[in-house]
N, C-alpha and C positions, 0 to 999 in steps of 0.2 A: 323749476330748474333754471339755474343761473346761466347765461350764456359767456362763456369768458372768448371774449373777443380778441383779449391779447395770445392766445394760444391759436385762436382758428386764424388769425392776422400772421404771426410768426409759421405757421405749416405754411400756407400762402403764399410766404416772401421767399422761403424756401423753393417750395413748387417754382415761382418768378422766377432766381436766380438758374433752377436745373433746365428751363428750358427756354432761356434769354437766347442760348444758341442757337436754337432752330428757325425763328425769327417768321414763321406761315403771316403771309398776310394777303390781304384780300387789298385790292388794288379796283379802287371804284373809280376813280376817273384817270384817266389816262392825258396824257399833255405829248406835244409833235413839236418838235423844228424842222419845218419846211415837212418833209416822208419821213424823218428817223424819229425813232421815240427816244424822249427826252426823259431819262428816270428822273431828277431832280425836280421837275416840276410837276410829276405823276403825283396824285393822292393816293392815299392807302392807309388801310387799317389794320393794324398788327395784333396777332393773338394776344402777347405778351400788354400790349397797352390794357385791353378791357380786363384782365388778372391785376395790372396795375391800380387800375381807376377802382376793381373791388378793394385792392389791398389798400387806397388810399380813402376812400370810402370807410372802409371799418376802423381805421385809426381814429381817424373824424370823429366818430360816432363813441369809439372809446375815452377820446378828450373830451367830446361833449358832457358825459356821463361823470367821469372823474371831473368836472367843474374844468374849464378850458382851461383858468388860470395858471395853474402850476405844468403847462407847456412849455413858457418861457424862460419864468422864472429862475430858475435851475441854474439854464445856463449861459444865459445872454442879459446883456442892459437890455431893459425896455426901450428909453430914448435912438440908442445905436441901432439897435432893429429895425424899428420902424425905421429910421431915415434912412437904413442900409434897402429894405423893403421899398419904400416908397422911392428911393434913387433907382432899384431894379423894375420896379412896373413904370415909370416914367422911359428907360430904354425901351422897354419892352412895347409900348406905346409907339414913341417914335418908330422904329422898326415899323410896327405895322399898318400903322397911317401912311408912311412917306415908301412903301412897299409897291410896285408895280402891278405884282401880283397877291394879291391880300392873303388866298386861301390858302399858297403853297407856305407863305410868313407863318397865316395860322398853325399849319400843322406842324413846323419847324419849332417854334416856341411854344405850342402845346407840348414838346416830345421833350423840349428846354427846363421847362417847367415841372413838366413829370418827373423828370430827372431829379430835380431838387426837392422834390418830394419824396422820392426813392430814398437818396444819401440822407435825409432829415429822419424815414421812416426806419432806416438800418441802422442810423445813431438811437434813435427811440427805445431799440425794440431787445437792445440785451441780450440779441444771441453772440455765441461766443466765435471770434474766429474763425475757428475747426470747421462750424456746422458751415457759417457761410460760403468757405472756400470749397468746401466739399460737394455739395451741392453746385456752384458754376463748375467744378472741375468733373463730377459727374455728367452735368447734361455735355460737356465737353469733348469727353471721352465717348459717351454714346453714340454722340455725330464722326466721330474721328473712325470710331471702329465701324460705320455703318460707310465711311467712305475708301477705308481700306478695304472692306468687302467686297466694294464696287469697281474696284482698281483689279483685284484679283481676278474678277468674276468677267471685267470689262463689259458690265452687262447691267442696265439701269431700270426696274422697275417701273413702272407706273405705278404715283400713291398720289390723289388728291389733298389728303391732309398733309402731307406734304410738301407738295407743291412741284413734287419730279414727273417728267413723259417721259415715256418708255424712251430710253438710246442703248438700241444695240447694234454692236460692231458690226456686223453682216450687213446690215440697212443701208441701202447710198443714202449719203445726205445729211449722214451722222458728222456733230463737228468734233476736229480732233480737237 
């Protein structure tokens, strides 16, 4: 049985885009200014990146297989590329050497980075339009209807996959 990677790759980017919205992520180190917590400098790991790094992963591995070559070819100069690429990790260098703080740089341009592998892998990948918008405008709507729920209801569950603690109105201490 053949494994066709451009089909299990494209569900995938699908599944990415339907729940880009929900953004769950696990938050391993934490960073302070003086008492307050500082988000901007917090580390964290988001569901949607390790979905990403599979989906970028299997492309990989799909170019590998079709001979890497005809990646390029298509639709860029060789020469422009590279010097377009090599002028980009030469920023992306700076940035991180002359960075105060290295790891918060890291995960900023790792997310930089992915990104560009994102828009590279949805030029690739020949789904139409439709599918795509459909899909961000699904996981969109699921969030939107699950937070008019919560407006009506005035009343917020506890869900760990999530990422919500219970707020209920009745509770002192609840923020308006």
């Amino acid at each position: 049985m053949k494994i066709k990677f451009n089909e299990i790759k494209n569900c995938l980017l699908l599944l990415f885009l339907f729940v880009l919205p929900w953004q769950t992520r696990l938050i391993y180190q934490t960073a302070y200014i003086g008492k307050d917590f500082w988000e901007y400098g917090s580390l964290s790991l988001y569901g949607t990146e390790i979905l990403l790094g599979i989906i970028i992963l299997l492309f990989l591995i799909e170019k590998i297989r079709n001979n890497f070559s005809n990646l390029f070819i298509k639709h860029f100069d060789k020469k422009r590329l590279t010097k377009i690429l090599l002028s980009f990790l030469g920023v992306l260098s700076l940035y991180l050497f002359t960075s105060t703080n290295r790891a918060v740089t890291w995960q900023y341009l790792n997310w930089l980075i992915s990104g560009c592998c994102l828009i590279f892998i949805i030029l690739q990948s020949r789904l139409n339009f439709k599918k795509l918008s459909l899909a961000i405008w699904g996981g969109g709507m699921l969030q939107a209807m699950l937070g008019i729920w919560q407006f009506f209801l005035q009343y917020i569950p506890a869900n760990k996959w999530l990422g919500m603690a219970v707020q209920d109105l009745y509770q002192l201490g609840v923020a308006v």
